[in-house]
N, C-alpha and C positions, 0 to 999 in steps of 0.2 A: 514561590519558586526558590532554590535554592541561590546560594549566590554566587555560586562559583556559576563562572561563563560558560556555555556550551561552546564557544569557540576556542575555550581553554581545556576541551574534551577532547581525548580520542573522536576523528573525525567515526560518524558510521559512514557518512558517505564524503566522498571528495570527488566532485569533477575539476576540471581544469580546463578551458579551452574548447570546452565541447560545441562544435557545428554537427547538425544533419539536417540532410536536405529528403526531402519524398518522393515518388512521383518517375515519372520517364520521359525524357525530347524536352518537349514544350510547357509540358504538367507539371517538369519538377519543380517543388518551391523548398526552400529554402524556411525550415522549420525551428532551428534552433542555432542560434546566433553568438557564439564564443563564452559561453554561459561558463563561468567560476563561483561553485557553490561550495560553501563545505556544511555539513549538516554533525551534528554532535552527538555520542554515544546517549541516549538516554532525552533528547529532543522528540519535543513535537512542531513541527512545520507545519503551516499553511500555505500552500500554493494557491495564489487566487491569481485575477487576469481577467481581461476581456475573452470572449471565445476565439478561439484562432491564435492565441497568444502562444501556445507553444506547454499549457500545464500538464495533459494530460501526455502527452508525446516525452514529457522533461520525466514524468513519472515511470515511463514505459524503459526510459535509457536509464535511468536507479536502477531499475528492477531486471536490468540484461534482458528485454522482449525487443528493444531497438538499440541496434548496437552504432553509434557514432561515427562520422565519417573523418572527423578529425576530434583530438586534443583527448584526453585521458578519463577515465570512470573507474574507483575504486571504493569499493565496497567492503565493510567488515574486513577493511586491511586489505583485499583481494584486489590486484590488477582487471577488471573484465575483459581488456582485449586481448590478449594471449586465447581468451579462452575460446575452443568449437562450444559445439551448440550441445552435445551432452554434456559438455563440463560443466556451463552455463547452468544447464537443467536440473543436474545435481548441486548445484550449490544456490539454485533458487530454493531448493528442498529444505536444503537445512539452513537458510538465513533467512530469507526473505516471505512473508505472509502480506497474499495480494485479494484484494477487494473492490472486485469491480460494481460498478453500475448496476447491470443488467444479471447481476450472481453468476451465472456461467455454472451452472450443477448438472450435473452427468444425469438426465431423464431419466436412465431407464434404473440405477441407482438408486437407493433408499437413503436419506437424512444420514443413518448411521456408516453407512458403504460411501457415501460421499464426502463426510468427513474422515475417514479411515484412509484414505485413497495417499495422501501426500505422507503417510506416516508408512502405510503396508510398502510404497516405492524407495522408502527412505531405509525398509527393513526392519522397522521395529517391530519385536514380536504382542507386544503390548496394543496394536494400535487399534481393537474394538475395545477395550476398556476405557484407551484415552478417549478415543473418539467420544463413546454414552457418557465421560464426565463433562468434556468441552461441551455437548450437545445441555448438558443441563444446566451447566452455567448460564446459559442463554437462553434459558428458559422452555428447550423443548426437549425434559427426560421423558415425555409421553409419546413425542411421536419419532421416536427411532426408525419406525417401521415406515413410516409414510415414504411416499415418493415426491418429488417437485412436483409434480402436477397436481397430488391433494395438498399442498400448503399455500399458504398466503404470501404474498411477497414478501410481505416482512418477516414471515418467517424463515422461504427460502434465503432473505438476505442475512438473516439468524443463521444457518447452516452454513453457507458461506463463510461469516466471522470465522464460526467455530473451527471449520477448514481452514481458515486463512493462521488461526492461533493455536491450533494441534501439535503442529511438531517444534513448538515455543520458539519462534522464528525471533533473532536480535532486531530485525525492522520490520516494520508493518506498512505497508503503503496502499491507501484508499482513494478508488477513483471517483468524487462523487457518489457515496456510496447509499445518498438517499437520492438520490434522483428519480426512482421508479418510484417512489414510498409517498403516501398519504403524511402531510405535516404531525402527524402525531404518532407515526408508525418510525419516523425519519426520525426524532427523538429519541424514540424506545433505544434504536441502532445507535446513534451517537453516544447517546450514554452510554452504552455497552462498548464501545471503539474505545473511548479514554478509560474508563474502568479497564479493559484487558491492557492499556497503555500506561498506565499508572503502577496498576497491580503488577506485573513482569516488568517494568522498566525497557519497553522497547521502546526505538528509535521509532516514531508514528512521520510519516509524511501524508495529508492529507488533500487532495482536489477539491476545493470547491468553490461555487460561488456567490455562497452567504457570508459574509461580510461578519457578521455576527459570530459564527459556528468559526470562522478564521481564526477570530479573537482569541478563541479559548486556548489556542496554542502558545506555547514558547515563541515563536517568530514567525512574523506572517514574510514570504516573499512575492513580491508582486513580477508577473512577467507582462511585456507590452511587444508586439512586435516577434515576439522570440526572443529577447531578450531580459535579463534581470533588472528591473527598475527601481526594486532598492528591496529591502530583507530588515526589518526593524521588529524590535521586540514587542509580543501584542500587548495592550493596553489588560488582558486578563487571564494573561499564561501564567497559569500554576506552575 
């Protein structure tokens, strides 16, 4: 690791003060508890926690899909709350590369057409080129053509990536992104997560709940509650 501090970095993200709550009447709970993170240009985070803790919802309000009912979120230097919901959408385009669980790939879409999608929205005239190099980096320049339904999970979760790192986004944020994967398919992807986070120097935040796969990050932060219950440097962060 290098030795300058990430906390002596350009933050990539800053909350401050942030609560949200979910829910309606009787339902709503109280999800995220005055959380003050700051996360550093060029940082890999691990968000771990009990379930219920508030990780994956802490991921959703980085990434502008849940917008905060109090205290401040700024991104890539960006205020989010000023922002409506197309400004949001356009500046998730060009910063932010998200990787969910369950892939989320447009069925009726080919491999090649689903990673082109965040690139041709973005305008770039290049984006089936980028698209078939990101696809091959990842090890599927043979099945450009295939649709979600003829690949493997691991592979659709392959597509994904390639999606998530197309339009060379400054943070990358992963929700559990082996979760659906067979333990050796859930490798293949991890390797491939820090290799695109290493190689471009994005800002990685990662969900998960191996202990282990935390480690490998710059700073594990733990949430309990909905709250931050400490944020310490991992015992094997490159």
């Amino acid at each position: 690791m290098n030795d300058t501090s990430f906390a002596e970095r350009r933050p990539a993200i800053a909350l401050s003060g942030v609560n949200l709550s979910l829910g309606r009447g009787a339902a709503r709970v109280h999800i995220l508890k005055d959380i003050d993170l700051h996360i550093g240009s060029g940082e890999a985070v691990g968000l771990v926690g009990p379930s219920g803790s508030g990780k994956s919802t802490l991921l959703m309000v980085m990434a502008g899909l849940e917008r905060a009912d109090a205290g401040s979120v700024a991104v890539a230097g960006q205020d989010l709350g000023p922002m409506d919901e197309d400004a949001l959408a356009r500046f998730r385009g060009r910063n932010i590369g998200i990787v969910f669980q369950s892939f989320h790939l447009i069925p009726t879409m080919t491999a090649l057409e689903n990673v082109s999608v965040p690139l041709e929205l973005a305008g770039n005239p290049d984006a089936f080129r980028i698209a078939q190099d990101e696809l091959a980096k990842v090890g599927l320049g043979e099945r450009l053509s295939h649709y979600p339904a003829q690949l493997s999970g691991g592979e659709q979760q392959r597509v994904a990536l390639a999606r998530a790192l197309a339009p060379s986004p400054a943070i990358l944020v992963a929700d559990e992104p082996t979760g659906n994967l067979d333990e050796g398919t859930g490798k293949q992807i991890i390797e491939l997560l820090f290799k695109g986070h290493v190689e471009r120097g994005t800002t990685l935040i990662l969900v998960t709940h191996d202990t282990a796969l935390a480690q490998r990050c710059d700073r594990i932060v733990r949430l309990r509650s909905g709250r931050v219950e400490s944020a310490e440097r991992a015992r094997m962060g490159a």
